[in-house]
mmCIF file of the N, C-alpha and C atoms, coordinates in Angstrom:
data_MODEL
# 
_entry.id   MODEL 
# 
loop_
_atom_site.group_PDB 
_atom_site.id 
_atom_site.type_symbol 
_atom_site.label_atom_id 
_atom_site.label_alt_id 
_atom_site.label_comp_id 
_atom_site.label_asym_id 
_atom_site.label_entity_id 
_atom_site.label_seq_id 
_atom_site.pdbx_PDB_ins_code 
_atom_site.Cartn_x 
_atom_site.Cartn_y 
_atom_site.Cartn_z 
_atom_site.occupancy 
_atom_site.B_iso_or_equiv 
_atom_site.pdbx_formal_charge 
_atom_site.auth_seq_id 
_atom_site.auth_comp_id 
_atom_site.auth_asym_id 
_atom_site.auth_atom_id 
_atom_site.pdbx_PDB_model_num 
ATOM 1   N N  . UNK A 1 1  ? 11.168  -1.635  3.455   1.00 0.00 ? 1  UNK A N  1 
ATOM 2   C CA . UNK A 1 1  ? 10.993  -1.830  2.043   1.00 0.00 ? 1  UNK A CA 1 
ATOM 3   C C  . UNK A 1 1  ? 12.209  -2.564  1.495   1.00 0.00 ? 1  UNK A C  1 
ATOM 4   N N  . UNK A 1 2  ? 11.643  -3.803  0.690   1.00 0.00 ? 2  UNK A N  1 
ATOM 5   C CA . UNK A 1 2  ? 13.224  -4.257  0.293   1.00 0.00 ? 2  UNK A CA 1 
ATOM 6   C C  . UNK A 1 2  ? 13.653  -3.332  -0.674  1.00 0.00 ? 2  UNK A C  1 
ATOM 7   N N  . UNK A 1 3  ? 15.440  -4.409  -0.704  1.00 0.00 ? 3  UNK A N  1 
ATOM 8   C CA . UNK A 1 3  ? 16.532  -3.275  -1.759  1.00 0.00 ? 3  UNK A CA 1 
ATOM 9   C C  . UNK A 1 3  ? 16.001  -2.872  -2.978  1.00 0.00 ? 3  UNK A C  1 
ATOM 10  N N  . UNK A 1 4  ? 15.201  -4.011  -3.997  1.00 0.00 ? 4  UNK A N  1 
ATOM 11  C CA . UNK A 1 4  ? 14.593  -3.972  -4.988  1.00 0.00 ? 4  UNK A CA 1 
ATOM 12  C C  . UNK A 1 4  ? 13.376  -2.201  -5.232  1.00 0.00 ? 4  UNK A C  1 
ATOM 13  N N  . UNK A 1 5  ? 12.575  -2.468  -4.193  1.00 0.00 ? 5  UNK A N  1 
ATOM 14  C CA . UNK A 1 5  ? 11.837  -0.899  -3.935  1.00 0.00 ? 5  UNK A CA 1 
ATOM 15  C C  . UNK A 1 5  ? 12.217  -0.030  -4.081  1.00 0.00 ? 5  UNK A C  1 
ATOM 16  N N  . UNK A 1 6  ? 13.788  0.108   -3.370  1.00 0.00 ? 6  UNK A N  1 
ATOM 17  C CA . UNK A 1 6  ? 13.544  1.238   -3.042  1.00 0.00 ? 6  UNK A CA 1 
ATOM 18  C C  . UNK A 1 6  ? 14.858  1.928   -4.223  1.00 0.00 ? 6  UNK A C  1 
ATOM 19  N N  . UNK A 1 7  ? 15.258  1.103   -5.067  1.00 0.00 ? 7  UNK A N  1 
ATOM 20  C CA . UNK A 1 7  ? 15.474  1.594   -6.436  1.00 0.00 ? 7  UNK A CA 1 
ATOM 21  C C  . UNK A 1 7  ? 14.885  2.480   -7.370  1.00 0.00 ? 7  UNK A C  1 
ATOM 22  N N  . UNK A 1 8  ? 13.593  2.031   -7.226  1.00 0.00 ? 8  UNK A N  1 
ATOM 23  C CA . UNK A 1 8  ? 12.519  2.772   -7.900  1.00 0.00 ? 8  UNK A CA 1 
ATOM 24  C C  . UNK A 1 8  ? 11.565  3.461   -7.625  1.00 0.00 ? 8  UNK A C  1 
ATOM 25  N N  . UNK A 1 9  ? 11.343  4.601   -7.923  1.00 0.00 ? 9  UNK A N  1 
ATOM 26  C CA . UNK A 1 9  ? 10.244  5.486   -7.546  1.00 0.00 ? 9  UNK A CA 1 
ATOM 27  C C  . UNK A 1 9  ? 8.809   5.009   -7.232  1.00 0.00 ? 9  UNK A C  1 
ATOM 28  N N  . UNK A 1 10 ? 8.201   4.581   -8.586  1.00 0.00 ? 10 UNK A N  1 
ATOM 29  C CA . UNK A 1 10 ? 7.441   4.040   -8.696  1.00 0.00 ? 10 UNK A CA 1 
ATOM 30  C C  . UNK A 1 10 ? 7.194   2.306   -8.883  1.00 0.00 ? 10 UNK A C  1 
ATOM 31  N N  . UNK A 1 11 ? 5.995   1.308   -8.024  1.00 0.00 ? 11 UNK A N  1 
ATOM 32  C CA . UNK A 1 11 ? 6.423   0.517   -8.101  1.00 0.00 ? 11 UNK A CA 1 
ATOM 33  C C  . UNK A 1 11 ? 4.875   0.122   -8.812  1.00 0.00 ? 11 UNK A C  1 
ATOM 34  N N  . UNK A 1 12 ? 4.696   -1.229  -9.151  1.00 0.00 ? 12 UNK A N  1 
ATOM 35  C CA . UNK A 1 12 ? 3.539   -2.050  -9.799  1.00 0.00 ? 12 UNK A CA 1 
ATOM 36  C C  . UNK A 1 12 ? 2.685   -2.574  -8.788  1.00 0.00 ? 12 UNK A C  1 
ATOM 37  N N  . UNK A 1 13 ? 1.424   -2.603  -8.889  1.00 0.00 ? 13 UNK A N  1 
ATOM 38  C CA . UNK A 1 13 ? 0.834   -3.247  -7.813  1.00 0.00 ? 13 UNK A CA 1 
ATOM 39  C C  . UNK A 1 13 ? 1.322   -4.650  -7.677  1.00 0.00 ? 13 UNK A C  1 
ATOM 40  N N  . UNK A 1 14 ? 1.792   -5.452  -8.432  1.00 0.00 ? 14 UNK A N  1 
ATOM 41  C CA . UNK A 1 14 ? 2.322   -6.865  -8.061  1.00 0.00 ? 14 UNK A CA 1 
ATOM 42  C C  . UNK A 1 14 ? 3.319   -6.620  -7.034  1.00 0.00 ? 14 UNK A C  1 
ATOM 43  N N  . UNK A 1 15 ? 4.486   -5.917  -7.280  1.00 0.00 ? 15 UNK A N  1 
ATOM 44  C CA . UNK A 1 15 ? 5.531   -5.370  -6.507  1.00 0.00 ? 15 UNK A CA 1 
ATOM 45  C C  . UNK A 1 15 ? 5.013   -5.158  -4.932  1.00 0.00 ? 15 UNK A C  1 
ATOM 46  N N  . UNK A 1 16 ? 3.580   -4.122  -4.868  1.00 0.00 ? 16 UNK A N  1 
ATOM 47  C CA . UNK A 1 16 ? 3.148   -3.340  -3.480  1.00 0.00 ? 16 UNK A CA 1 
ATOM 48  C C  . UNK A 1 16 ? 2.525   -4.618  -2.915  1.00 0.00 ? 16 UNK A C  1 
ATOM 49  N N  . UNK A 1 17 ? 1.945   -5.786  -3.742  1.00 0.00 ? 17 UNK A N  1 
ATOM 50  C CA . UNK A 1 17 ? 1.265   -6.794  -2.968  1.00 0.00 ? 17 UNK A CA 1 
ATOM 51  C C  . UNK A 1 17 ? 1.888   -7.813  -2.528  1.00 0.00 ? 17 UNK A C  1 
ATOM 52  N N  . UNK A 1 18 ? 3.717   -7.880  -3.149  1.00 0.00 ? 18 UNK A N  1 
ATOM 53  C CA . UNK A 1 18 ? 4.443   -8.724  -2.558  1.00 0.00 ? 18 UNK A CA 1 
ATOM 54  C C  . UNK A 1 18 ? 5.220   -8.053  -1.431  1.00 0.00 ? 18 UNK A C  1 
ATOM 55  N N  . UNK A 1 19 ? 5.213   -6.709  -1.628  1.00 0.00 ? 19 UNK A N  1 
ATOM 56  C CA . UNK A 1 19 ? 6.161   -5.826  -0.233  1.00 0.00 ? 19 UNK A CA 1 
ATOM 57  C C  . UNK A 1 19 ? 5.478   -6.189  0.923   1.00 0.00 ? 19 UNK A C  1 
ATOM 58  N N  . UNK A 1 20 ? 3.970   -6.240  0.802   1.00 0.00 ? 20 UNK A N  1 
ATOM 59  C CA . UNK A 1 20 ? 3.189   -5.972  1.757   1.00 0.00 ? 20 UNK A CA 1 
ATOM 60  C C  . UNK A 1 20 ? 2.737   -7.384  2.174   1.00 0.00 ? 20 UNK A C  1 
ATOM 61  N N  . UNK A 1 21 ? 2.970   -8.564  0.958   1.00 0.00 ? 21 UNK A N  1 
ATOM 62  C CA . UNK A 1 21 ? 2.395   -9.960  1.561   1.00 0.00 ? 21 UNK A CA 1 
ATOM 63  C C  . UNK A 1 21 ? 0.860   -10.198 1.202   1.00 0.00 ? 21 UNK A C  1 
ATOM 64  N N  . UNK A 1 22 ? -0.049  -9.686  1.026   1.00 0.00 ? 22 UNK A N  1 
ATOM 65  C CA . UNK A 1 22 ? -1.039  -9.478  0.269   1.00 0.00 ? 22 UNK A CA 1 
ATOM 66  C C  . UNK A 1 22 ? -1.355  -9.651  -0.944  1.00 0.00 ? 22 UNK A C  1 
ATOM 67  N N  . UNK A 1 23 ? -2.596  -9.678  -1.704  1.00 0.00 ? 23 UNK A N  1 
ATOM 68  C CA . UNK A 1 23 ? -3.030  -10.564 -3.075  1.00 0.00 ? 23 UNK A CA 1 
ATOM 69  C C  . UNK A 1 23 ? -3.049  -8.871  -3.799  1.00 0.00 ? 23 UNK A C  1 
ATOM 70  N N  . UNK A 1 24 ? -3.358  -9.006  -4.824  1.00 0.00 ? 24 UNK A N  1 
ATOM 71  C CA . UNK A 1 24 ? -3.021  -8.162  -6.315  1.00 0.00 ? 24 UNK A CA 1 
ATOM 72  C C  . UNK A 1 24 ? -4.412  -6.935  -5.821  1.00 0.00 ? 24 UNK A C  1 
ATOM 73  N N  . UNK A 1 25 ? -5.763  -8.653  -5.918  1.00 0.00 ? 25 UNK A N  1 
ATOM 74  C CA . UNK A 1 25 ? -6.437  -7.744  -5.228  1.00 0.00 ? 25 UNK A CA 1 
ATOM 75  C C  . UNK A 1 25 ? -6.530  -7.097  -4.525  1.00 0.00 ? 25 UNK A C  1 
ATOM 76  N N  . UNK A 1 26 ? -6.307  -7.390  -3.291  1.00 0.00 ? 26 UNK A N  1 
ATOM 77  C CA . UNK A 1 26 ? -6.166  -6.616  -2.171  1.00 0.00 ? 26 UNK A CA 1 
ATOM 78  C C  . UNK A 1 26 ? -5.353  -4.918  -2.599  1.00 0.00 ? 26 UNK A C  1 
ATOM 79  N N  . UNK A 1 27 ? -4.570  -5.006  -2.978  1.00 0.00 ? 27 UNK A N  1 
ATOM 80  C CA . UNK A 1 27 ? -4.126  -3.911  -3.501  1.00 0.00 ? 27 UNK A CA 1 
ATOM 81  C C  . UNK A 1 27 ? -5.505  -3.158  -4.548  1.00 0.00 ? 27 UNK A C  1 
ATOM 82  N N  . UNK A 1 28 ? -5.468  -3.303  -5.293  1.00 0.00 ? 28 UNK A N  1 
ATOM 83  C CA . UNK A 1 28 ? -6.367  -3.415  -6.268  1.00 0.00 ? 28 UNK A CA 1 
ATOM 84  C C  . UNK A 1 28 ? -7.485  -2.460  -5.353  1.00 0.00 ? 28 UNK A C  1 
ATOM 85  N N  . UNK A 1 29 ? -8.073  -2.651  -4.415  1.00 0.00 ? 29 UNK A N  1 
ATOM 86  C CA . UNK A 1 29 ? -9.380  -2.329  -3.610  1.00 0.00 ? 29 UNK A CA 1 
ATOM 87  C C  . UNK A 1 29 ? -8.613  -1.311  -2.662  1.00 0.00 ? 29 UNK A C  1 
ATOM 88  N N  . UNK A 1 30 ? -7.138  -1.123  -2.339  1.00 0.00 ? 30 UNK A N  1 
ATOM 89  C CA . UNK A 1 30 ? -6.717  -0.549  -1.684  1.00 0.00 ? 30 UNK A CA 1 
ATOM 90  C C  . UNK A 1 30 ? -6.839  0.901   -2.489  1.00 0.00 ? 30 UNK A C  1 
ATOM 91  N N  . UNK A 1 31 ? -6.341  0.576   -3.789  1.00 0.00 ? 31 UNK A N  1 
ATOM 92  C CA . UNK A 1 31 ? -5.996  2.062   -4.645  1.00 0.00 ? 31 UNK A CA 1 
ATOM 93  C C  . UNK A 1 31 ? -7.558  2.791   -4.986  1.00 0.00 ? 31 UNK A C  1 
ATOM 94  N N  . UNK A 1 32 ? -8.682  1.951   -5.212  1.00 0.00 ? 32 UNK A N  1 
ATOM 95  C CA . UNK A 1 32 ? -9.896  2.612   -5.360  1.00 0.00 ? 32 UNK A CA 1 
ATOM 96  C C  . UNK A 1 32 ? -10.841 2.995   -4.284  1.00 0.00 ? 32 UNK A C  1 
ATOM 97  N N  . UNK A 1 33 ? -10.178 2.543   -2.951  1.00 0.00 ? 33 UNK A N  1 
ATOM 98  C CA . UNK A 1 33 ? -11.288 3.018   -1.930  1.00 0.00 ? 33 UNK A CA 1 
ATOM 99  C C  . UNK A 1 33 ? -10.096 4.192   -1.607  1.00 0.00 ? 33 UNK A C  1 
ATOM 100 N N  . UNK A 1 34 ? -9.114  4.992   -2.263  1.00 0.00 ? 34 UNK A N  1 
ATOM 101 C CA . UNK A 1 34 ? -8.149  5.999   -2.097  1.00 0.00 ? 34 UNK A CA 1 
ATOM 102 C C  . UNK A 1 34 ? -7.208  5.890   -0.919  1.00 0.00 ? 34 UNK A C  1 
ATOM 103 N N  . UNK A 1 35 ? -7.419  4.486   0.003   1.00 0.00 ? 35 UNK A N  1 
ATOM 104 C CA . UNK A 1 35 ? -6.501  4.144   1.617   1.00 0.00 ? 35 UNK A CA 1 
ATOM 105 C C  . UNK A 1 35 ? -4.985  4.194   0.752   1.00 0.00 ? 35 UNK A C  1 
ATOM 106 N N  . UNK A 1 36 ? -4.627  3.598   -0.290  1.00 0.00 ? 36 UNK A N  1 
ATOM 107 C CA . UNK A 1 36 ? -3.535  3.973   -0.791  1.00 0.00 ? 36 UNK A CA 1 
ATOM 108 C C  . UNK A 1 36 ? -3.639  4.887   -2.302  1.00 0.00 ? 36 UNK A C  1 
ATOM 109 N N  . UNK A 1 37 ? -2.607  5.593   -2.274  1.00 0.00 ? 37 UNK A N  1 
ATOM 110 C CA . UNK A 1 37 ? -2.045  6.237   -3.411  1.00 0.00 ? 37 UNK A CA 1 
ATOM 111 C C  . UNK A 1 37 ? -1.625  5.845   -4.036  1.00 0.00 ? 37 UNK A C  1 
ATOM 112 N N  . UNK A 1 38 ? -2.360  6.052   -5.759  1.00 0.00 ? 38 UNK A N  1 
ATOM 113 C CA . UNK A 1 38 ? -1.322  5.588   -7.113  1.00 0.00 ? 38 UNK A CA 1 
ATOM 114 C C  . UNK A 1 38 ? -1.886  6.468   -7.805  1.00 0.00 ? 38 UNK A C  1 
ATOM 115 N N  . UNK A 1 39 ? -1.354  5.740   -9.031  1.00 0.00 ? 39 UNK A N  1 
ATOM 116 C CA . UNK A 1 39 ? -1.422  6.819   -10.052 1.00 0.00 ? 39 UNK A CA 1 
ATOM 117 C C  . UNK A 1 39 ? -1.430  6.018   -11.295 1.00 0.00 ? 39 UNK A C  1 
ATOM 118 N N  . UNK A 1 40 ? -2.770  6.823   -12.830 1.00 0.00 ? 40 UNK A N  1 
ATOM 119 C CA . UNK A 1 40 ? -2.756  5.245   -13.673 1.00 0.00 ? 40 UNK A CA 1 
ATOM 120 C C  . UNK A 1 40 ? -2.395  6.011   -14.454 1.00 0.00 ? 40 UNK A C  1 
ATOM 121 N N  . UNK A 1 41 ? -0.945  5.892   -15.501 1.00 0.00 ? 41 UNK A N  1 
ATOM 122 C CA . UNK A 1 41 ? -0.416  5.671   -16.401 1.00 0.00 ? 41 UNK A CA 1 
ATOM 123 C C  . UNK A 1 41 ? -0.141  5.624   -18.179 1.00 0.00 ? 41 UNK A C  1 
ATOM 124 N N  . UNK A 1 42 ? -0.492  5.911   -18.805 1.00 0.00 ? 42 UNK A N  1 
ATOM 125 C CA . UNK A 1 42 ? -0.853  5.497   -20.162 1.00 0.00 ? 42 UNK A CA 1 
ATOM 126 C C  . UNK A 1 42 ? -1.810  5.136   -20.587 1.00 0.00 ? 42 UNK A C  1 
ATOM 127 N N  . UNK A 1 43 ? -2.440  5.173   -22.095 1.00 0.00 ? 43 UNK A N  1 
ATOM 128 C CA . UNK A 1 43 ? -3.141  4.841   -22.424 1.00 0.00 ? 43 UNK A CA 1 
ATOM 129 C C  . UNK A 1 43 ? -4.441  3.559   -21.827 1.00 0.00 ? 43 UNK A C  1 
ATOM 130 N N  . UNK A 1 44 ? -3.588  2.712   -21.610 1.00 0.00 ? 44 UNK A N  1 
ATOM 131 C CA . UNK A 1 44 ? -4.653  1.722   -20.695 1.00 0.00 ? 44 UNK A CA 1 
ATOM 132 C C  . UNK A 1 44 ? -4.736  1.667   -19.311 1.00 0.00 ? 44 UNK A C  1 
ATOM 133 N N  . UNK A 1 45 ? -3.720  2.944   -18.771 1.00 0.00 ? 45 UNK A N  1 
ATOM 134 C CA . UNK A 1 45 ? -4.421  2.977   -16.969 1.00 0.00 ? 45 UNK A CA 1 
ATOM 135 C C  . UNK A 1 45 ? -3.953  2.338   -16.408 1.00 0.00 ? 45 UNK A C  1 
ATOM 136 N N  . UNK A 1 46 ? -2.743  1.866   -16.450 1.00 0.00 ? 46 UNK A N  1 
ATOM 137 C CA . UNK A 1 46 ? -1.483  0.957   -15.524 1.00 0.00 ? 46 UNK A CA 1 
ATOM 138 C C  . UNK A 1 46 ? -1.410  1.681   -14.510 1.00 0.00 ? 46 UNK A C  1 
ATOM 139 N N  . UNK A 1 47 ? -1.489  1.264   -13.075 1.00 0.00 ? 47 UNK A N  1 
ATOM 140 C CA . UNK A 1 47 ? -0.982  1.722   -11.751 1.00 0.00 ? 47 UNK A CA 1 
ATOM 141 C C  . UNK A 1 47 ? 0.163   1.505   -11.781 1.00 0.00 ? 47 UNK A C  1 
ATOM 142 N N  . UNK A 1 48 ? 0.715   2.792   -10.691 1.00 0.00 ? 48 UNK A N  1 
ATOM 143 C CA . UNK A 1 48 ? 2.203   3.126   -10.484 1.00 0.00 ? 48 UNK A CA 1 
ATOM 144 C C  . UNK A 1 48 ? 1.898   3.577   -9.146  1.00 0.00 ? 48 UNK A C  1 
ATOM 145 N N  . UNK A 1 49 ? 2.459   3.318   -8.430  1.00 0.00 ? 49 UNK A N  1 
ATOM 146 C CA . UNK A 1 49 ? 2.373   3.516   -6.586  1.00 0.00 ? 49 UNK A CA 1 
ATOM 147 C C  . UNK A 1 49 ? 3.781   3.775   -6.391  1.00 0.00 ? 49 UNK A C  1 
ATOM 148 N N  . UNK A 1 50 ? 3.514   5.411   -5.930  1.00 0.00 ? 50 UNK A N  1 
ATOM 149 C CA . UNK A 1 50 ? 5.306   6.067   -5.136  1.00 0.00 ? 50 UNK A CA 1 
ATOM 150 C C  . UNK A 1 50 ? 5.596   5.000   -3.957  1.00 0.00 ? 50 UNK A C  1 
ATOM 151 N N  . UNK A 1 51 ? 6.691   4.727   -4.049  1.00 0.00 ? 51 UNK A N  1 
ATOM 152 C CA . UNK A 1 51 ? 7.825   3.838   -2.756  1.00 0.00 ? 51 UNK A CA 1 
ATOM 153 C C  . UNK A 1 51 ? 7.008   5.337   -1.668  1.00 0.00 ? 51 UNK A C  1 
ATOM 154 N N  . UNK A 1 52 ? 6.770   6.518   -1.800  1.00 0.00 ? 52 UNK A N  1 
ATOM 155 C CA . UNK A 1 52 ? 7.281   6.693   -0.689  1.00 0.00 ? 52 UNK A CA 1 
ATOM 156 C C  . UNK A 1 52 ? 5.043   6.960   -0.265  1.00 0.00 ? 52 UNK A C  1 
ATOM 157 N N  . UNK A 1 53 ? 4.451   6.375   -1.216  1.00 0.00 ? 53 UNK A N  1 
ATOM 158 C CA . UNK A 1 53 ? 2.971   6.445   -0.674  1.00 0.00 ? 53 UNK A CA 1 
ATOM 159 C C  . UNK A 1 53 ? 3.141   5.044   -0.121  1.00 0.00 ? 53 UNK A C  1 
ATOM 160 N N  . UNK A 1 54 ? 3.505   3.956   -0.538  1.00 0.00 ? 54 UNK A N  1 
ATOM 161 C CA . UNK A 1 54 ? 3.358   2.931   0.111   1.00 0.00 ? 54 UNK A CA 1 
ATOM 162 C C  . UNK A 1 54 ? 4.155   3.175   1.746   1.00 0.00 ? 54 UNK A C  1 
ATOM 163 N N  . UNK A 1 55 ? 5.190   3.497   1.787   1.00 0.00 ? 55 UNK A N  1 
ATOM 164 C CA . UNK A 1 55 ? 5.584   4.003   3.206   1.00 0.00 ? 55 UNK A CA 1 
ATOM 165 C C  . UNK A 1 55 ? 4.447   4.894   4.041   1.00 0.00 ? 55 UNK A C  1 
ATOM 166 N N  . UNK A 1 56 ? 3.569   5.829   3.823   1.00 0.00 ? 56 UNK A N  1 
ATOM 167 C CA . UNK A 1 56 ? 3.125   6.312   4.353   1.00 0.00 ? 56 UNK A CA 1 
ATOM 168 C C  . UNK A 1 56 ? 1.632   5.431   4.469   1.00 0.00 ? 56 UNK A C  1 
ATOM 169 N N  . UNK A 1 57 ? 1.049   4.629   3.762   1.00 0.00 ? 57 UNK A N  1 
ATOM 170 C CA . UNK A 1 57 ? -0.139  3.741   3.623   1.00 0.00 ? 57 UNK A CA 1 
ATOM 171 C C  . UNK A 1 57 ? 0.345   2.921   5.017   1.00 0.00 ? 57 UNK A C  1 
ATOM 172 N N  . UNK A 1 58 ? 1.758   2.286   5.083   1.00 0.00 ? 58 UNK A N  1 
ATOM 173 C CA . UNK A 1 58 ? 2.316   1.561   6.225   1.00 0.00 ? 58 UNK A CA 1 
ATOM 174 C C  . UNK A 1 58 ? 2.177   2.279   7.922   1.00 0.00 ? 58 UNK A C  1 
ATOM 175 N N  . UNK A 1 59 ? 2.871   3.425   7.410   1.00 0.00 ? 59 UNK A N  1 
ATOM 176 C CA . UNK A 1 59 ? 2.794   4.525   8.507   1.00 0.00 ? 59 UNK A CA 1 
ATOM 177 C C  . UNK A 1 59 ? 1.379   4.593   8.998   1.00 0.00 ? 59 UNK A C  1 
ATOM 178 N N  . UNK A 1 60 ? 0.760   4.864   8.378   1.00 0.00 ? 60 UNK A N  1 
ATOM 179 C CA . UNK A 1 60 ? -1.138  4.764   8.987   1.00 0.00 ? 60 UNK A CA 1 
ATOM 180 C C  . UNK A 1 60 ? -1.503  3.928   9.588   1.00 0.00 ? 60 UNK A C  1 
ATOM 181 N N  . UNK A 1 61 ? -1.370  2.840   8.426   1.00 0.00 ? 61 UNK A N  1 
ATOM 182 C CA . UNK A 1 61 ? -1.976  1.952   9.302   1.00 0.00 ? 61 UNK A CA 1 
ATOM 183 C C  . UNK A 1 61 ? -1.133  0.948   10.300  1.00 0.00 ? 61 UNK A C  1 
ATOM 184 N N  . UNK A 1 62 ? -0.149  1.422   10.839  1.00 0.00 ? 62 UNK A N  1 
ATOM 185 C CA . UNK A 1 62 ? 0.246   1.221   12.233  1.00 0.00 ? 62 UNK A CA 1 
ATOM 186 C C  . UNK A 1 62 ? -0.699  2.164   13.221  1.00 0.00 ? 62 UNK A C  1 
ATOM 187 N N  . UNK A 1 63 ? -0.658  3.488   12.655  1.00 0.00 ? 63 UNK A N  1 
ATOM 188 C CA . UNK A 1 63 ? -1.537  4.042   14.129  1.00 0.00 ? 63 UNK A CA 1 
ATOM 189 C C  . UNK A 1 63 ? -2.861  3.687   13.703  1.00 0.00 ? 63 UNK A C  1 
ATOM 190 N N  . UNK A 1 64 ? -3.539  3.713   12.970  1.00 0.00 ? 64 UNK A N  1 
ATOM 191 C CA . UNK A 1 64 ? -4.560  2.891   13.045  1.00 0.00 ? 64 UNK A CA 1 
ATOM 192 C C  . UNK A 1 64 ? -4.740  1.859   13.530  1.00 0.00 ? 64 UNK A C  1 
ATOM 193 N N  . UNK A 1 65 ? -3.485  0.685   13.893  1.00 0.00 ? 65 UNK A N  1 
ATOM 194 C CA . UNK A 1 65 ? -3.797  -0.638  14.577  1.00 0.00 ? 65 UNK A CA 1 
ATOM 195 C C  . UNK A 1 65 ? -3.372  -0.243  16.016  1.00 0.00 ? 65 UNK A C  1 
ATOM 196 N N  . UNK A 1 66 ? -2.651  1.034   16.100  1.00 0.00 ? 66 UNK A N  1 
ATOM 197 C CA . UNK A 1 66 ? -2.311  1.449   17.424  1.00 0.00 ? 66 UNK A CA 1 
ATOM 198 C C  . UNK A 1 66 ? -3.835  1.972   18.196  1.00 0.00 ? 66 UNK A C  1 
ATOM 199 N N  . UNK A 1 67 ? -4.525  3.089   17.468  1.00 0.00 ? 67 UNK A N  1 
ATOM 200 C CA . UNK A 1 67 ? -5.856  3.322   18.073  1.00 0.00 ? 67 UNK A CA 1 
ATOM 201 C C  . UNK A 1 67 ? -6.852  2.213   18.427  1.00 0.00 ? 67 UNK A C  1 
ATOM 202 N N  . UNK A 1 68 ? -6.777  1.089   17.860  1.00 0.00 ? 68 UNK A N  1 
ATOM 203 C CA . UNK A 1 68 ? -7.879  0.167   17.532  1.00 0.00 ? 68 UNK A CA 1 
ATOM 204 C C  . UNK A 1 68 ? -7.241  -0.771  19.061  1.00 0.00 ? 68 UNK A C  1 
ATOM 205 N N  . UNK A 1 69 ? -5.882  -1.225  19.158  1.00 0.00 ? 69 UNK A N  1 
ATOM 206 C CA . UNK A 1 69 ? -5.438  -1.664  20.223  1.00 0.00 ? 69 UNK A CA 1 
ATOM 207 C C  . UNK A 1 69 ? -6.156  -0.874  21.679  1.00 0.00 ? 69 UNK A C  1 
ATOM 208 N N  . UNK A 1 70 ? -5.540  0.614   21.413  1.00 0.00 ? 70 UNK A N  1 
ATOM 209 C CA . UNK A 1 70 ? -5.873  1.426   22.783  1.00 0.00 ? 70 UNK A CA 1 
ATOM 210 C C  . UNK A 1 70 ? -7.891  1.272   23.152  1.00 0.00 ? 70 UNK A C  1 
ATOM 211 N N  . UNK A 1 71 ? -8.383  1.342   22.223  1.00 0.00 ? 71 UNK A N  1 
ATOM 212 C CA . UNK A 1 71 ? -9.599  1.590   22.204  1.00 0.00 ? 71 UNK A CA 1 
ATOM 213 C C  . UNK A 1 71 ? -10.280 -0.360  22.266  1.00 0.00 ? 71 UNK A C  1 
ATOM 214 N N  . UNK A 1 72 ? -9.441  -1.162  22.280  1.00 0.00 ? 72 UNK A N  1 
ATOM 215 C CA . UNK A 1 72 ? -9.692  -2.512  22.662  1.00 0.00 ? 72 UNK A CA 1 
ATOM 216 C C  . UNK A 1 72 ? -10.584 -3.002  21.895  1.00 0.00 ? 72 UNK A C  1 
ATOM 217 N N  . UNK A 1 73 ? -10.520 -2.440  20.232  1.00 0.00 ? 73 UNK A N  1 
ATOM 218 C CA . UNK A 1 73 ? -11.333 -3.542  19.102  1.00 0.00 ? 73 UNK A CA 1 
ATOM 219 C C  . UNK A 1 73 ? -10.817 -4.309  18.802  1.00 0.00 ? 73 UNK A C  1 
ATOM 220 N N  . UNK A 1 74 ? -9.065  -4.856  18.913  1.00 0.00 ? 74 UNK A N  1 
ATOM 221 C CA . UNK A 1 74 ? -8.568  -5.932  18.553  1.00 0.00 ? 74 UNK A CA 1 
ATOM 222 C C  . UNK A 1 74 ? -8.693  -6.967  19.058  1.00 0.00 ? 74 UNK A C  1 
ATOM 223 N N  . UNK A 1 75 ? -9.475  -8.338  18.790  1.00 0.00 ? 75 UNK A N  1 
ATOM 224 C CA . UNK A 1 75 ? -9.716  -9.633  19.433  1.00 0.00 ? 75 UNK A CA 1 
ATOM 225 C C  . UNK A 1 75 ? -7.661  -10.146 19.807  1.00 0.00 ? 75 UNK A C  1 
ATOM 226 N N  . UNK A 1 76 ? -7.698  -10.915 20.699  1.00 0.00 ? 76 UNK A N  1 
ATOM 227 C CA . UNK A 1 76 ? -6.483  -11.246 21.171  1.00 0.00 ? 76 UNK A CA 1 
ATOM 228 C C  . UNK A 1 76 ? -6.028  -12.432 20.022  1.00 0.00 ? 76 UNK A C  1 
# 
């Protein structure tokens, strides 16, 4: 996680989609199919994603690309 992250508790989905390299959307579809954790905010429902759910969203889905390797669904 860069230095910027990990300042803050909570980060913005713009923030989680540039940590991660990924579009707004992509995030966006991440927080409503529940694969990541947030949390909406105020009156109009602003997402806030813990530094330390995005670490664990990461954490998964390494063993998830680890099972998918062992089990030989990953094309080369």
């Amino acid at each position: 996680m860069s230095t910027e992250a990990k300042k803050h508790r909570f980060l913005t989905i713009e923030q989680v989609a540039d940590e991660l390299n990924v579009s707004v959307s992509q995030i966006r579809a991440l927080l409503k199919s529940g694969e990541l954790r947030g949390i909406q905010v105020g009156g109009r429902g602003v997402w806030r994603i813990a530094s330390s759910d995005v670490e664990d969203y990461i954490t998964e889905a390494y063993r998830l690309t680890a099972e998918r390797i062992i089990a030989g669904e990953l094309p080369e």
